[in-house]
C-alpha positions in Angstrom: -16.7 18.6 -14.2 -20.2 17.4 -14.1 -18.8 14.1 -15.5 -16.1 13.3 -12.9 -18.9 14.3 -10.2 -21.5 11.6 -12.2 -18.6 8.7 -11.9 -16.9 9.3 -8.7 -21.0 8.6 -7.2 -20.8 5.3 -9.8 -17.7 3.8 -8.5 -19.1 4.8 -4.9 -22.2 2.8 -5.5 -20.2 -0.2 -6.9 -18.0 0.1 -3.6 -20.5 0.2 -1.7 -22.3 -3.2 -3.1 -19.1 -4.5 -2.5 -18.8 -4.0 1.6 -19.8 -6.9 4.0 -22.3 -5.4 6.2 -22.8 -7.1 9.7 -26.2 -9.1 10.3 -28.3 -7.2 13.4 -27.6 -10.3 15.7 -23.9 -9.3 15.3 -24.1 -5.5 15.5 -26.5 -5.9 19.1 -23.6 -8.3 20.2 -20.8 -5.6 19.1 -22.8 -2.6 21.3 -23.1 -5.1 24.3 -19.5 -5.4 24.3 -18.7 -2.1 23.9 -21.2 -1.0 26.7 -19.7 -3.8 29.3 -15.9 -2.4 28.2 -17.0 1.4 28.7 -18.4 0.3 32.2 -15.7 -1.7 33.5 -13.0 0.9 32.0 -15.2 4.0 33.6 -15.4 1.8 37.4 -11.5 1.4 37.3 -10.9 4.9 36.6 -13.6 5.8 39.0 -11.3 3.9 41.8 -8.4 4.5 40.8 -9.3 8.0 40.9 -10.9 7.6 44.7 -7.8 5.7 45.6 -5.3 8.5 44.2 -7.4 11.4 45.6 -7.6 9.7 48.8 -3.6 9.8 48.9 -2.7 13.1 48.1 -5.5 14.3 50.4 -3.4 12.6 53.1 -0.3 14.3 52.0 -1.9 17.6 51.7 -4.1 17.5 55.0 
């Protein structure tokens, strides 16, 4: 047991030297665009939501 424990962490680390991590330029330009999508997605559904509230208010009242 102790065996299959020692190489499944072995082939992890050699996995793991294998992976392509991202330079810091890259991953500050990743979170920019993910920031600017969350705040265009979150102003759209924040009108649409005004707009739709807006009309069923008018049907209601």
């Amino acid at each position: 047991m102790i065996a299959k424990i020692k190489n499944f962490f072995q082939e992890v680390k050699i996995e793991a030297k294998k992976v392509n991590y991202p330079k810091k330029n890259e991953v500050i330009a990743s979170t920019w665009v993910v920031i600017v999508t969350v705040f265009i997605i979150s102003f759209f559904l924040g009108l649409v939501d005004f707009i739709l509230s807006r009309i069923i208010s008018s049907f209601i009242g």
